[in-house]
N, C-alpha and C positions, 0 to 999 in steps of 0.2 A: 476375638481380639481386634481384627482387621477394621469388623463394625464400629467397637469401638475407638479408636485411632479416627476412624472418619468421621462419625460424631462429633468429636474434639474440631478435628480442624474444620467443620462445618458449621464451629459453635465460634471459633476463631474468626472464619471471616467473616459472619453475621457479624460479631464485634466491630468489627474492623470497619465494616460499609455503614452500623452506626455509628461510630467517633466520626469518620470522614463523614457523614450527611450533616450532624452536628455540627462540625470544623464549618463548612461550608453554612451553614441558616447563620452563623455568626458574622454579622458584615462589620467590616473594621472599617473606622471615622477618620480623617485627617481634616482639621480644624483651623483655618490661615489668618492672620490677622493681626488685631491691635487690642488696644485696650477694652473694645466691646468683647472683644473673642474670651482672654480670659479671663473677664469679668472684675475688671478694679473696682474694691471696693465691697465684693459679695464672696460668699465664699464658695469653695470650688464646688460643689455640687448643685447653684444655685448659677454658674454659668450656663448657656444659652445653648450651645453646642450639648451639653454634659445633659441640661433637661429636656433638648430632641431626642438624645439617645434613649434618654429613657422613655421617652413618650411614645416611640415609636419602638420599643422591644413594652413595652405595655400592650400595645396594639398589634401586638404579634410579628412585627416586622426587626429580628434581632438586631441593636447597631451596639454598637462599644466605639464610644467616645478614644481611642485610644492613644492618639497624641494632638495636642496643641502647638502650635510655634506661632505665640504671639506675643506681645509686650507691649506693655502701658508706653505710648509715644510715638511706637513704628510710625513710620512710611514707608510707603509705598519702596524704596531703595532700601530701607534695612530691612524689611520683610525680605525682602528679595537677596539680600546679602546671607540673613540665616535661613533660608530655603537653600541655596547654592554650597551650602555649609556641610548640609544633611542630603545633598541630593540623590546620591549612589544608595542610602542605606531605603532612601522614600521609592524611588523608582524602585527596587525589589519588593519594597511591603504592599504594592501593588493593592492600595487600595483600593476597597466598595465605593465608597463616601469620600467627597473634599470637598470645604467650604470656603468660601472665600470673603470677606468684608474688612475691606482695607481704602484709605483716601483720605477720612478725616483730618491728619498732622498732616500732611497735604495741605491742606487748604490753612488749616488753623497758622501755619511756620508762612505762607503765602506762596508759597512755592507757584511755580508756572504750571498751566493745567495741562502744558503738551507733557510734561515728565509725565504727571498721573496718568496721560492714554498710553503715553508706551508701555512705562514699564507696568502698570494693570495688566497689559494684555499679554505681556511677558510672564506674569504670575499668573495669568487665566492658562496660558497654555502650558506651565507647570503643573500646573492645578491639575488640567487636562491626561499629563504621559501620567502622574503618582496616581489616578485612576484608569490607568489602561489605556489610555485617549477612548474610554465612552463618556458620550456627554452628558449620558442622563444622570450617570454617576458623580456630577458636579457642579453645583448651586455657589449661587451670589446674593447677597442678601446687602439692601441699598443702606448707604451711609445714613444714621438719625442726623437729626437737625439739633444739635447741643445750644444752638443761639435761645432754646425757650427755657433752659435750665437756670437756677437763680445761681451758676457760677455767671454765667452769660452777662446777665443783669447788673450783681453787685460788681464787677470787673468793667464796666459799662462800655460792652461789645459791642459792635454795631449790627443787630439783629438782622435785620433786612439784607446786608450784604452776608451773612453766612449764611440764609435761605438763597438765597441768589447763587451764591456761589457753591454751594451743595448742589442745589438744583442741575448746576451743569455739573458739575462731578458725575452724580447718580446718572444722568443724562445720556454720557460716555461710557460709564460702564455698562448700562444695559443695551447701548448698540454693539459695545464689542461681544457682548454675551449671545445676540443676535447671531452675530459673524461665524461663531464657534457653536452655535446652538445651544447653549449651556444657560439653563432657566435663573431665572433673576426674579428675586421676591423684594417688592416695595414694602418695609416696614417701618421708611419715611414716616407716614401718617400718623403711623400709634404712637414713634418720640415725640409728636407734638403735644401729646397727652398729658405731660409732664408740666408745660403751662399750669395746666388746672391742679394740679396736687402735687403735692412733696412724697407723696407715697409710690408715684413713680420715677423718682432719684435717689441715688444710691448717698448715703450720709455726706459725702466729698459735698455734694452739688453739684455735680457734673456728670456724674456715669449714671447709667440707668441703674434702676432698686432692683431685687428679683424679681418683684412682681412684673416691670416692666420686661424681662426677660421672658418670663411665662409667655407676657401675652405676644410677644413675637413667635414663640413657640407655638399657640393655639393659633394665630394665624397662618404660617405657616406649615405646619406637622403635616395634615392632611392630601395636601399638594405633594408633600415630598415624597409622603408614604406611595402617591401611586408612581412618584418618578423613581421609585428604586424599584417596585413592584414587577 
């Protein structure tokens, strides 16, 4: 009888040290941002965040996507207002993963670029405590260049002044990323891609299409995969 009694509870905490090894291979996502974050215009499994997640639990590295706080418009101050909102519940979920790509309505409302360096670095070091303060555990991904989109055009933007003035947006944000260590992926380059085809804008004219989401994902994934690693 004894034997079997100890059996049992030896079959118990085998269990037990499998859910908790599995609890833990599952790394939970916090996702920061704006209108790129959650994806206006595509639908939610076709967000950017949502196709890292899975590109990288494909590849063996578990993530779950598991909350977003972003909205078509933010800036950089209402990011920040609903961050501040959720803060108490985010600092205990103690995320793996935080991403952060915010500045755009910034620039686009004209706002001054000292707001966008403080309060950025104010949301990086948010970004920072809801992943434990480790840095590796949390990415910047640079503001695209909407001036090549045919909203740009037909609204008749002045192109060269939103490359210019992103230029220094992105500029700032990857020295502050510097400052805190926390890696920064140019994926600048590929929104200019958008120029050449309608297939990388989301129906609006404005937002990137999924496929232009992919391909910041296949740029990206690989890098990330070993910074969580």
């Amino acid at each position: 009888m004894k034997k079997l009694i100890l059996s049992v509870l030896l079959c118990l905490c085998l269990t037990g040290v499998s859910f908790k090894s599995m609890s833990q291979n599952q790394q939970s996502y916090l996702a920061l941002g704006d209108s790129y974050t959650i994806g206006e215009a595509v639908e939610s499994d076709e967000r950017w965040p949502v196709v890292l997640a899975n590109t990288l639990s494909a590849n063996g590295l578990k993530v779950s996507c598991d909350k977003i706080i972003a909205t078509t418009g933010w800036t950089t101050d209402e990011l920040l207002d609903a961050v501040k909102k959720e803060e108490e519940t985010l600092l205990e979920a103690d995320y793996d993963v935080v991403s952060l790509l915010i500045g755009v309505n910034n620039q686009y409302r004209g706002y001054p670029i000292e707001q966008y360096k403080k309060e950025f670095e104010v949301l990086l070091k948010k970004a920072l405590a809801f992943a434990g303060e480790k840095s590796k555990s949390v990415f910047v991904l640079s503001i695209p260049d909407y001036g090549v989109t045919p909203f740009a055009k037909e609204n008749d933007k002045d192109i060269q002044k939103i490359k210019t003035e992103l230029e220094s947006y992105n500029k700032l944000a990857q020295e502050i990323c510097e400052k805190y260590e926390v890696h920064f992926y140019d994926i600048t380059p590929i929104s200019l891609k958008a120029q050449f085809s309608e297939l990388y804008v989301a129906k609006d004219g404005l937002h990137p299409s999924a496929k232009m989401y992919e391909e910041w994902v296949d740029y990206v994934h690989a890098a990330i995969y070993r910074q969580l690693k």
